[in-house]
C-alpha angles and dihedrals in degrees: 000000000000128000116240110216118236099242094184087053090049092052091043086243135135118250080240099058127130134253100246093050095052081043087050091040093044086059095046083058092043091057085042090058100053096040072067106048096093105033094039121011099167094053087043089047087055094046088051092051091049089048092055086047088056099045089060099057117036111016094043092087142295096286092061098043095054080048094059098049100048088054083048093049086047096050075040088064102032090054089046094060097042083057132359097216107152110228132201115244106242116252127280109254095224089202125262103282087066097049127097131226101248104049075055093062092033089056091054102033071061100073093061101055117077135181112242091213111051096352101243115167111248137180115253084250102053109110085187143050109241093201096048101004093229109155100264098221110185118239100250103198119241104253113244115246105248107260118213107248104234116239140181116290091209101045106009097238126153117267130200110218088252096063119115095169126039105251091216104045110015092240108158094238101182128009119239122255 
């Protein structure tokens, strides 16, 4: 059987929501989305795909909405009596005007920490995983050995590795292959 997504957890809103705030917190995905686009186009392409998901069913009228959540009470009850594991119900979005600035940028800054183990997001502040509580370490990048930069062995001037002639003396540096 497949498993239906929460959308109202994904979008950090309440079952009982209205309209106009999946419609506010659907934007703020969709800006999300794009912010992504050049630095990471497979993770912008999925939340585009979520978004259109979404979309579907919750913002395509009343009759599909209503659709949707009872397919999500049903999955709701199957999942209950599989195992009783009591969840907590996802916060309430209490629309942009009461956000601050830097929950925003903590909610973005989110979706590019990730936990090694199960890939949770996480906050760059987070020490532990709140999914599978493993220690988050950042990966911290090998330093490069300093390279000597070449030069001219008539004039000492600095070379980029495509030069073939010395721009300030005209020496032939490499040979072309």
């Amino acid at each position: 059987m497949q498993r239906q997504e929460d959308w109202y957890a994904n979008l950090g809103l309440s079952p009982q929501a209205p309209e106009e705030q999946i419609a506010q917190a659907v934007e703020r995905l969709s800006r999300q989305a794009a912010a992504l686009a050049v630095t990471a186009p497979e993770r912008s392409q999925r939340l585009r795909d979520t978004i259109r998901l979404i979309k579907r069913d919750l913002l395509s009228g009343q009759e599909n909405r209503q659709r949707y959540d009872l397919g999500l009470a049903a999955a709701a009850g199957l999942a209950t009596q599989a195992a009783p594991v009591p969840v907590a119900p996802a916060p309430a979005f209490s629309g942009l005007g009461s956000e601050g600035v830097g929950s925003r940028i903590a909610r973005f800054l989110r979706t590019g920490w990730t936990c090694a183990a199960c890939g949770k997001e996480a906050l760059p502040s987070d020490r532990f995983c709140t999914k599978c509580g493993t220690p988050i370490k950042p990966v911290q990048p090998e330093a490069a050995p300093a390279m000597a930069r070449p030069a001219c062995v008539r004039c000492g001037s600095a070379l980029t590795a495509n030069d073939v002639f010395c721009s300030s003396c005209g020496t032939r540096v490499r040979t072309e292959r």
